[in-house]
Biopython code that builds the backbone (N, CA, C, O; Angstrom):
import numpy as np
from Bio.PDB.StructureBuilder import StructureBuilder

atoms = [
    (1, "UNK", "N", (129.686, 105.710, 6.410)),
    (1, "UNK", "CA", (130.720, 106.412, 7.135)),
    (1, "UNK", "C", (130.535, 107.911, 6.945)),
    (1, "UNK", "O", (130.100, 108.478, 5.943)),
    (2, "UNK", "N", (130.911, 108.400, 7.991)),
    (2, "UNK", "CA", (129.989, 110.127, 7.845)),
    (2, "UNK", "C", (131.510, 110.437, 7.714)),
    (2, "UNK", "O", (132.352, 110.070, 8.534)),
    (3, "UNK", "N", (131.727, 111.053, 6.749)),
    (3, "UNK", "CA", (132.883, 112.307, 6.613)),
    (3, "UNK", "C", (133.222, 113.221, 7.557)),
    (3, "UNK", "O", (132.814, 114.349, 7.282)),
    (4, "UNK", "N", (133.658, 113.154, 8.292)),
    (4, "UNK", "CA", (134.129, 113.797, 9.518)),
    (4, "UNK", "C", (135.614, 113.562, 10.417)),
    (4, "UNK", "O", (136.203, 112.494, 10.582)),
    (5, "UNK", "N", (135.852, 114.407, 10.734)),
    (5, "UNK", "CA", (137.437, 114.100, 11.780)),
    (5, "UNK", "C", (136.446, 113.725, 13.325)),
    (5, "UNK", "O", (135.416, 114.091, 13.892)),
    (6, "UNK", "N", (137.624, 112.715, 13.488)),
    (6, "UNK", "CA", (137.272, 111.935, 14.868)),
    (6, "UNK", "C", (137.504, 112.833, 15.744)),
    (6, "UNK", "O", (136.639, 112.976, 16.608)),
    (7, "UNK", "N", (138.752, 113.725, 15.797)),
    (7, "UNK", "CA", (139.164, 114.419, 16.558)),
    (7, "UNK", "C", (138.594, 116.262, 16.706)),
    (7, "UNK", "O", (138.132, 116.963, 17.606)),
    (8, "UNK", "N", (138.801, 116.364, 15.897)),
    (8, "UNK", "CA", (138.159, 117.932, 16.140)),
    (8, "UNK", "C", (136.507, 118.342, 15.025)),
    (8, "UNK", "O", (136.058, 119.478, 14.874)),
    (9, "UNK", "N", (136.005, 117.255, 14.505)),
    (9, "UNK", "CA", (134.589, 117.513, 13.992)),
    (9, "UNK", "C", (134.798, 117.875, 12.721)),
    (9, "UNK", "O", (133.874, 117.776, 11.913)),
    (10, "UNK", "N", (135.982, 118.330, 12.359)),
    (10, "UNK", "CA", (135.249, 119.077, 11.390)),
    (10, "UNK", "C", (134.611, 117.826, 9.975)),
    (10, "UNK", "O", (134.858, 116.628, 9.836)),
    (11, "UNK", "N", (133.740, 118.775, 9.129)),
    (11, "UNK", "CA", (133.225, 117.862, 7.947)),
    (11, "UNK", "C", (132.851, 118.408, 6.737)),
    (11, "UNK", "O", (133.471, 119.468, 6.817)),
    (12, "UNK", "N", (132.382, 118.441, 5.858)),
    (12, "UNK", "CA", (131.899, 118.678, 4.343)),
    (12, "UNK", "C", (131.249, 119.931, 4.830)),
    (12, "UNK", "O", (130.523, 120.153, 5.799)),
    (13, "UNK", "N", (131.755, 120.741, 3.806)),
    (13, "UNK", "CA", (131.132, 122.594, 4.017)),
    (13, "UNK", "C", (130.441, 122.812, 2.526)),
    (13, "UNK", "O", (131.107, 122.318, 1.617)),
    (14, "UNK", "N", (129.958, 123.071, 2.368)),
    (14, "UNK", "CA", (129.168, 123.379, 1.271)),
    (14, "UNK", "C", (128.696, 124.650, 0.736)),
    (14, "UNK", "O", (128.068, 125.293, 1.577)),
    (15, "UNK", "N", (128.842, 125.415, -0.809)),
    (15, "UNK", "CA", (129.024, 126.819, -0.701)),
    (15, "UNK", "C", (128.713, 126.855, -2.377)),
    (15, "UNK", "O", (127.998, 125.937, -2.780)),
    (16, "UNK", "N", (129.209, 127.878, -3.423)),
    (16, "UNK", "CA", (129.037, 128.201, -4.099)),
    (16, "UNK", "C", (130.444, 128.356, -5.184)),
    (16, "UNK", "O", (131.496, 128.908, -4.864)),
    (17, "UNK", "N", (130.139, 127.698, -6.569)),
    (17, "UNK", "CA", (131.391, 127.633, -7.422)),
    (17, "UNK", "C", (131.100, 128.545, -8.378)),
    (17, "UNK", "O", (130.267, 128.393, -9.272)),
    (18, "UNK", "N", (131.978, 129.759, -8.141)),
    (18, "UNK", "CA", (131.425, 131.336, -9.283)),
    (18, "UNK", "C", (132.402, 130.947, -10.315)),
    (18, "UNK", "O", (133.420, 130.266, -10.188)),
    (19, "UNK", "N", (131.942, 131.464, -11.278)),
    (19, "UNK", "CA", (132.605, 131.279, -12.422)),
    (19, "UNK", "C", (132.820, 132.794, -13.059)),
    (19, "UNK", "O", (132.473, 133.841, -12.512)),
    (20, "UNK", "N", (133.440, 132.672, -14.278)),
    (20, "UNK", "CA", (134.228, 134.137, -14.242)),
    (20, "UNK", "C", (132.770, 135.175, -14.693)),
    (20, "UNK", "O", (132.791, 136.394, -14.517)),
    (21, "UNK", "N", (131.729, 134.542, -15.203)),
    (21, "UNK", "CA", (130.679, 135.464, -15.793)),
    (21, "UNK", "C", (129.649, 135.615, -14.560)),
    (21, "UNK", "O", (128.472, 135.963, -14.476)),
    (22, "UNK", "N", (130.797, 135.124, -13.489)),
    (22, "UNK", "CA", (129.849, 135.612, -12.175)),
    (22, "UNK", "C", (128.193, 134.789, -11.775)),
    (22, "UNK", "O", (127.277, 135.196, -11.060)),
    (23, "UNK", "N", (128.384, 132.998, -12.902)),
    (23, "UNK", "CA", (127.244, 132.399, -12.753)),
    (23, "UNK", "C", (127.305, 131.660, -11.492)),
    (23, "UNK", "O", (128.475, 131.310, -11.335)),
    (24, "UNK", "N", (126.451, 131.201, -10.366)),
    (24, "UNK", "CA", (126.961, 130.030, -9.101)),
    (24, "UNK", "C", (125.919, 129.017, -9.177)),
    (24, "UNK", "O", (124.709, 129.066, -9.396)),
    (25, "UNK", "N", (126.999, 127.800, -8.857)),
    (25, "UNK", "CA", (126.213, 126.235, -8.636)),
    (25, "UNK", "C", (126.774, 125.900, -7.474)),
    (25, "UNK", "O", (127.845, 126.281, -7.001)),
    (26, "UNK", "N", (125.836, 125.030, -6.968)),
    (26, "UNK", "CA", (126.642, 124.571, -5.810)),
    (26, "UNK", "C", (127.860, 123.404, -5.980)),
    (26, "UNK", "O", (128.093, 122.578, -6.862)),
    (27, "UNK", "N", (128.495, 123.734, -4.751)),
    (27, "UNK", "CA", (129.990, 122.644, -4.320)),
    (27, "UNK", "C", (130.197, 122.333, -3.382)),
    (27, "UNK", "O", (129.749, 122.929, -2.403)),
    (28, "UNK", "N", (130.896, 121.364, -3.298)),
    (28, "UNK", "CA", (131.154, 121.221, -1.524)),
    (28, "UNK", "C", (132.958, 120.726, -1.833)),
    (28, "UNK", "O", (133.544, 120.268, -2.814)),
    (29, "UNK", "N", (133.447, 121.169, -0.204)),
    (29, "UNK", "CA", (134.904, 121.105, -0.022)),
    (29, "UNK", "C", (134.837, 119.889, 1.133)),
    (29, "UNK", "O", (134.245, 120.002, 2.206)),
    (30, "UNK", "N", (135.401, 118.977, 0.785)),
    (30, "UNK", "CA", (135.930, 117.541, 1.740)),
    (30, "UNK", "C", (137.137, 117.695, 2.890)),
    (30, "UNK", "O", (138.166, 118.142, 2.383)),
    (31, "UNK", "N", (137.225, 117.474, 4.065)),
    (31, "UNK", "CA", (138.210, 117.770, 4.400)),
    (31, "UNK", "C", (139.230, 116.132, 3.987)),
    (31, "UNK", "O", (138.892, 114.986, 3.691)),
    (32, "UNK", "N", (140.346, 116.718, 4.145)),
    (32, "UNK", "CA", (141.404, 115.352, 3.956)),
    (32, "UNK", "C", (141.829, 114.370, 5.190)),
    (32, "UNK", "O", (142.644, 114.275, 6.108)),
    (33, "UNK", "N", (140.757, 113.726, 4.605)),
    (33, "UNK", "CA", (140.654, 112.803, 5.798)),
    (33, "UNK", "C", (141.734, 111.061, 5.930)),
    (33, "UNK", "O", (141.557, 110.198, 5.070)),
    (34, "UNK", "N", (142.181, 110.963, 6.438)),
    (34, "UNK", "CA", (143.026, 109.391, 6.461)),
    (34, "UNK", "C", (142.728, 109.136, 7.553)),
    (34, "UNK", "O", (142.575, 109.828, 8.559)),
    (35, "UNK", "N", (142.591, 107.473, 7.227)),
    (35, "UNK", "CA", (142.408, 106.408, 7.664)),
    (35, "UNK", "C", (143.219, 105.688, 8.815)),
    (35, "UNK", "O", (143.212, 104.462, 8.701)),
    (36, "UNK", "N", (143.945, 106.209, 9.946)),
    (36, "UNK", "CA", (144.587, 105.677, 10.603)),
    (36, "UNK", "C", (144.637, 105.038, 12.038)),
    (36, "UNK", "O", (143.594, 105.137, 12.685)),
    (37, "UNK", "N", (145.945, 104.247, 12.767)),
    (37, "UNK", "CA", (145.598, 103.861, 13.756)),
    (37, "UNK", "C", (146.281, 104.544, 14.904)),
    (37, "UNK", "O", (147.474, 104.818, 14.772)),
    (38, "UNK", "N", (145.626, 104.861, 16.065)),
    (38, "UNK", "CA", (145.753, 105.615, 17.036)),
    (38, "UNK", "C", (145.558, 105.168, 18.053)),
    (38, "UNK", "O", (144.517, 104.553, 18.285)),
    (39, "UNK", "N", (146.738, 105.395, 19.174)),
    (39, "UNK", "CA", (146.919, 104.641, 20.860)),
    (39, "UNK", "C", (145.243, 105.493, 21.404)),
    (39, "UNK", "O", (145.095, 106.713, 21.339)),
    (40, "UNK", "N", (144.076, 104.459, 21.944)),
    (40, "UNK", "CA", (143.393, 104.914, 22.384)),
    (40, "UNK", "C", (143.169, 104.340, 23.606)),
    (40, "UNK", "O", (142.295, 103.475, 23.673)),
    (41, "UNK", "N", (144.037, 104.775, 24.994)),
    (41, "UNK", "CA", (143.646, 104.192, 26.300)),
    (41, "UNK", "C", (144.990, 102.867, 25.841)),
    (41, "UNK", "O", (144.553, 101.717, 25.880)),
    (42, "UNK", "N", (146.142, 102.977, 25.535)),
    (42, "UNK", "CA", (146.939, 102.299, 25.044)),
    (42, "UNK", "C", (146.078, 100.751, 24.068)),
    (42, "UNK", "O", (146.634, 99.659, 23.954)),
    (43, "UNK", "N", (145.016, 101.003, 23.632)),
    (43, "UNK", "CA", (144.653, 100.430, 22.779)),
    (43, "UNK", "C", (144.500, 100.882, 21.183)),
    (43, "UNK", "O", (143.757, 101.835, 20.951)),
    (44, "UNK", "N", (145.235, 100.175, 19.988)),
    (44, "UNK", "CA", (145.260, 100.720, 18.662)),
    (44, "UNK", "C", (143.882, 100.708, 17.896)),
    (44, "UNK", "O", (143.450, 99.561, 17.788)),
    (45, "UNK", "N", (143.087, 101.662, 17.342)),
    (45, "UNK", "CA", (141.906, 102.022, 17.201)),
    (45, "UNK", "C", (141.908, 102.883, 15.602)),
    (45, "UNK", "O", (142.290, 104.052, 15.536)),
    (46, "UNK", "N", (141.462, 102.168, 14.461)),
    (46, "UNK", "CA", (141.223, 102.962, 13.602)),
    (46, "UNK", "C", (140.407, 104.330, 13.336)),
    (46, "UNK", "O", (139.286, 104.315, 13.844)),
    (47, "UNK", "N", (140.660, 105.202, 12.822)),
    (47, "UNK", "CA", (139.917, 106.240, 13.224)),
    (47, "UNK", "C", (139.984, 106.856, 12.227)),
    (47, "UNK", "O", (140.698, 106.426, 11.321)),
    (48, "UNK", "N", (139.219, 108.136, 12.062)),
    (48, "UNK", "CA", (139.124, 109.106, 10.668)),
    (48, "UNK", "C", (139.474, 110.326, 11.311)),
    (48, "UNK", "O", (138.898, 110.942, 12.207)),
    (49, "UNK", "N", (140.697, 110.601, 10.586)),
    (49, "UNK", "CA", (141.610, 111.942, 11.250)),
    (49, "UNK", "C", (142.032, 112.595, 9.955)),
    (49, "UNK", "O", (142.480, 111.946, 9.010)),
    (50, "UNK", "N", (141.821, 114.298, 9.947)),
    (50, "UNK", "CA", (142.450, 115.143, 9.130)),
    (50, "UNK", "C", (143.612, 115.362, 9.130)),
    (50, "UNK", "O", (144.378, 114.872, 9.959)),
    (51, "UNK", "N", (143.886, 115.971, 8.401)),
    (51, "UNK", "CA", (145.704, 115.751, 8.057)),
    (51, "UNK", "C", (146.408, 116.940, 8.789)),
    (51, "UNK", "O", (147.617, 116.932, 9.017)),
    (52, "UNK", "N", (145.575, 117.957, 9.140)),
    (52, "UNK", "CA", (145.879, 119.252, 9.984)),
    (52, "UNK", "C", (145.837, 118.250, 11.720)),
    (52, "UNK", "O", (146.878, 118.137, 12.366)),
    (53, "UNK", "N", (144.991, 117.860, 12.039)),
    (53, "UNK", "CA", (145.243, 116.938, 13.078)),
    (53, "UNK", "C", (146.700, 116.277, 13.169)),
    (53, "UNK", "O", (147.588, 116.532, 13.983)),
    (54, "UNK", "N", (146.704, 115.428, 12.194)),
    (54, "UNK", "CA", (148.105, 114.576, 12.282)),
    (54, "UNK", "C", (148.863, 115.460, 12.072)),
    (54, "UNK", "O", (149.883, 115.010, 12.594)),
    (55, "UNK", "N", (149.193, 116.688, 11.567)),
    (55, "UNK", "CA", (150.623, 117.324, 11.350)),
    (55, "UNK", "C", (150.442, 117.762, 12.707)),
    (55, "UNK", "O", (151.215, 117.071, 13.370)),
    (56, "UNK", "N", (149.707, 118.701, 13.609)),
    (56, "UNK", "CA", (149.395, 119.330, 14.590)),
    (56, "UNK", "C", (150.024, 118.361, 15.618)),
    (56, "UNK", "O", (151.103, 118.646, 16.136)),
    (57, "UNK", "N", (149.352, 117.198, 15.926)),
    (57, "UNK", "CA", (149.932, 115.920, 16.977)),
    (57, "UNK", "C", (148.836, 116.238, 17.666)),
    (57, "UNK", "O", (149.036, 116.307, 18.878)),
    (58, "UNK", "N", (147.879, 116.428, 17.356)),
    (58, "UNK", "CA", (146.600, 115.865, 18.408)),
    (58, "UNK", "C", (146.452, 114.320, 18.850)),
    (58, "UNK", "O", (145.974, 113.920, 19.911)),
    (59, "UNK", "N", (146.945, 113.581, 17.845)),
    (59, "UNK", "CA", (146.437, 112.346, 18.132)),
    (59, "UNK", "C", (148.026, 111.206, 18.496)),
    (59, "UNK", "O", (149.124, 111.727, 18.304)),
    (60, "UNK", "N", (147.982, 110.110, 18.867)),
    (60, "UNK", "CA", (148.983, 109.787, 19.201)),
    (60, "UNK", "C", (148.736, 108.300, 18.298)),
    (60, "UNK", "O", (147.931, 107.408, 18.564)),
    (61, "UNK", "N", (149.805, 108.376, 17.042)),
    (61, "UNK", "CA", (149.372, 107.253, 16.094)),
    (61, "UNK", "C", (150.533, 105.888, 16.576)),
    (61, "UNK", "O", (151.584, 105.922, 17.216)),
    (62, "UNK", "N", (149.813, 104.808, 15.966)),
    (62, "UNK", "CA", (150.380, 103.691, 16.335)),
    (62, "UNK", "C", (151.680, 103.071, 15.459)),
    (62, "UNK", "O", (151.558, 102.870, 14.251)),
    (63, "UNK", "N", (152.919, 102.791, 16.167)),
    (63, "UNK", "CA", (153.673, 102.557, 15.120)),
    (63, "UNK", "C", (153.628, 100.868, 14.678)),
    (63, "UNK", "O", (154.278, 100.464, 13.714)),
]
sb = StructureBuilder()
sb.init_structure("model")
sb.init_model(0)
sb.init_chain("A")
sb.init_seg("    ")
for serial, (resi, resn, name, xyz) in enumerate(atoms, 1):
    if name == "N":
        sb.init_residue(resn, " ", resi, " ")
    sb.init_atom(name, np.array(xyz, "f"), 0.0, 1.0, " ", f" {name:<3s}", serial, name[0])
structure = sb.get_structure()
């Protein structure tokens, strides 16, 4: 399963964790992704949606 929002793409960014003596390793940031079900074509469809999605109302979830 690829880490990604169904709805707007986004996915795993990857960058640098400084520490206070100014040393860097790499890190990566996940977006918060859940697991839910969503009217697709009035059919209920599990999907991988960020949580900025669901607060936003991009998607139309199934009750």
């Amino acid at each position: 399963m690829a880490r990604r929002c169904a709805v707007c793409n986004k996915r795993v960014t990857a960058g640098n964790q400084v520490s206070h003596s100014h040393r860097k390793s790499k890190r990566s940031w996940a977006p918060n992704l859940q697991r839910v079900r969503v009217n697709d074509n009035g059919t209920p469809v599990r999907m991988n949606v960020c949580t900025r999605c669901l607060r936003s109302g991009k998607v139309d979830r199934c009750v």
